[in-house]
Every structure is written in C-alpha cells, then in structure tokens.
C-alpha positions as a printed NumPy array, in Angstrom:
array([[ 64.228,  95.955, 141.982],
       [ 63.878,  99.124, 140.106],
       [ 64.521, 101.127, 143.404],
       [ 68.356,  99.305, 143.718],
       [ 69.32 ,  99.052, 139.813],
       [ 68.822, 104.048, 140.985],
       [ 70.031, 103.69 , 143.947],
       [ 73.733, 105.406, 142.981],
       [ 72.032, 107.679, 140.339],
       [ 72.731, 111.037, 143.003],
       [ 76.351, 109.763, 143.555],
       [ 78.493, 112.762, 143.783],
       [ 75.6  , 114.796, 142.97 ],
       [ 76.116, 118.651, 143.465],
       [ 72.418, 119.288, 143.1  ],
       [ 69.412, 118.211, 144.07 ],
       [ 68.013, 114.928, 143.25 ],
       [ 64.481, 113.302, 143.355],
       [ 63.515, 110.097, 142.492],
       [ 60.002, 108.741, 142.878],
       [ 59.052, 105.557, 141.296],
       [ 60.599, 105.857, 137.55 ],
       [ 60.61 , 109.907, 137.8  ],
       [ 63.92 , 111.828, 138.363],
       [ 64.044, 115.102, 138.935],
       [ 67.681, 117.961, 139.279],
       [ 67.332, 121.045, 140.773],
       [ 69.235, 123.585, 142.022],
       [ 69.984, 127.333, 142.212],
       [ 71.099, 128.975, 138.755],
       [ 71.281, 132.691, 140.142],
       [ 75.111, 132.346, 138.84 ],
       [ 77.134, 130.901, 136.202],
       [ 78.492, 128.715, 138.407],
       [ 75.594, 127.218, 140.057],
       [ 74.344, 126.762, 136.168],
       [ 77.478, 124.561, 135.506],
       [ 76.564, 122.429, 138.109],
       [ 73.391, 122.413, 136.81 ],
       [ 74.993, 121.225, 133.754],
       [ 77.97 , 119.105, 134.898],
       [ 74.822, 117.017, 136.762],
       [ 72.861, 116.372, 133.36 ],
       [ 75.825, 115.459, 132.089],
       [ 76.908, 112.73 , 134.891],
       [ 73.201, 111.194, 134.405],
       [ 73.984, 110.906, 130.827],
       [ 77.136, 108.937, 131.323],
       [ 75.36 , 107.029, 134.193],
       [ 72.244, 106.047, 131.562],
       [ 74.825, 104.799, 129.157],
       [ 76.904, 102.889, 131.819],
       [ 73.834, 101.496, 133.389],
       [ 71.867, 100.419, 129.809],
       [ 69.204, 102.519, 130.494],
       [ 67.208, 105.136, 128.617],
       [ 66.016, 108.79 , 129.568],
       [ 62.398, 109.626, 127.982],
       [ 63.449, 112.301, 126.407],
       [ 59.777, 113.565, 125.883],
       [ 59.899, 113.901, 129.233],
       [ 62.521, 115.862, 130.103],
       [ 61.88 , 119.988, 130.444],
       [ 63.318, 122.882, 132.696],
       [ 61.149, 124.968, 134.827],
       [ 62.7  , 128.26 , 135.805],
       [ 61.278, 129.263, 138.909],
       [ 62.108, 132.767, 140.724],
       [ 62.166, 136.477, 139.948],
       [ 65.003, 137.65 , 137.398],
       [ 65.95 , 134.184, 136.504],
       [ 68.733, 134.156, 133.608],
       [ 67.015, 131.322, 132.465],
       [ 69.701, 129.657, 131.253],
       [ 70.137, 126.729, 128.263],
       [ 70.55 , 123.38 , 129.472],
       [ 71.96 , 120.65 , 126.92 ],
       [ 70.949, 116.9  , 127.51 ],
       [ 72.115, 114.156, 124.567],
       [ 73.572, 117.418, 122.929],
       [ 70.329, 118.71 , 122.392],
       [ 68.65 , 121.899, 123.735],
       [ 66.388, 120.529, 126.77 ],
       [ 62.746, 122.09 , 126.337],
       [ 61.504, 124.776, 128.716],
       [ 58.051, 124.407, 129.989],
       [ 55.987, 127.044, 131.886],
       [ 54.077, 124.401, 134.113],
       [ 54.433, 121.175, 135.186],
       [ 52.594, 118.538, 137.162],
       [ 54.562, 116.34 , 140.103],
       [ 52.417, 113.952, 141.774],
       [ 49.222, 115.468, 140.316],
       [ 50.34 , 118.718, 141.655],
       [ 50.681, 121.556, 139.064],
       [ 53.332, 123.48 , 139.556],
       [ 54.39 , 126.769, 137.321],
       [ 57.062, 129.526, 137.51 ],
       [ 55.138, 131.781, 139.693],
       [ 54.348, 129.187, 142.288],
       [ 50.81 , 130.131, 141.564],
       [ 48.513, 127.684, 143.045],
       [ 45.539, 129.278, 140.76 ],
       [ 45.667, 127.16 , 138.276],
       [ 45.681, 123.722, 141.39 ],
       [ 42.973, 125.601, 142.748],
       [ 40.637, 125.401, 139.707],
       [ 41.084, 122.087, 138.974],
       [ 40.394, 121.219, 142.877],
       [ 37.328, 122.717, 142.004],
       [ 36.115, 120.334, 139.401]])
C-alpha cells in the first residue's frame, strides 16, 4: 500500500530519484549553479508533495553527501532549514563516503 500512496513522488522530477521501502533518496550533478537549482527546485517539490499528501519527512534523516573532486558543495534548504552534510553514509548496509572509498566497507566485511 505504501508502494502506491509514492508512486507519483518523482513526477516531473529533474533529478534522480530512489525509493526503496520508506527511504527516498535525490541526486544529481551540482558541478553548476544550475544543476544546484534543480537540486533545489526538487527538495522543494517533495516538500509541497509531503504537505499535499499528509505525510512527514524524518528530518533526522535527511543529509547531503557531496561526492566528486572540486565539488562547490553547495547549501541545500529543506523546511527552510539548512539540510546537514554528512561525510558517510550507509544505503542498504553499504557505506558509502565522498571518496567512494570502499576502506572503510572493507573493514567492517572483515569483522
């Protein structure tokens, strides 16, 4: 059921989106400042979307990771707040960080 209530959350979506089970995720090239209004035109159409739809983001939840070499790293607003950056996060018990450095997988592989 939850699958249908999503199933127009990427409508007119000019980034990427992921959904898995109750996890969303937006991504999409920043290397400009119009690829970061995108970015942010996108956060801002899921906002509207939560509201219309009576649902709630967990905002605990919600970080940018800047991956890539010179990245501008750019400020991303959600609820008209300053998102939260994070260095390294896990997707689907996979660790990912900005270096794409599977070090940090490997070691816990190891365990």
């Amino acid at each position: 059921m939850f699958n249908i209530s999503i199933n127009d959350l990427d409508h007119r979506a000019e980034c990427s989106i992921s959904k898995f089970a109750d996890d969303t995720k937006l991504g999409g090239a920043a290397d400009t400042p119009e690829g970061h209004a995108a970015i942010q035109r996108n956060l801002d159409r899921l906002e509207k979307w939560v509201k219309r739809n009576l649902m709630k983001f967990n905002k605990e939840k919600c970080r940018v990771l800047y991956l890539g070499r010179n990245n501008p790293m750019h400020q991303y607003m959600l609820r008209a707040t300053q998102m939260e950056n994070s260095s390294t996060e896990k997707d689907l018990r996979i660790l990912v960080d900005a270096t794409l450095n599977i070090s940090q997988q490997s070691t816990l592989w190891q365990r």
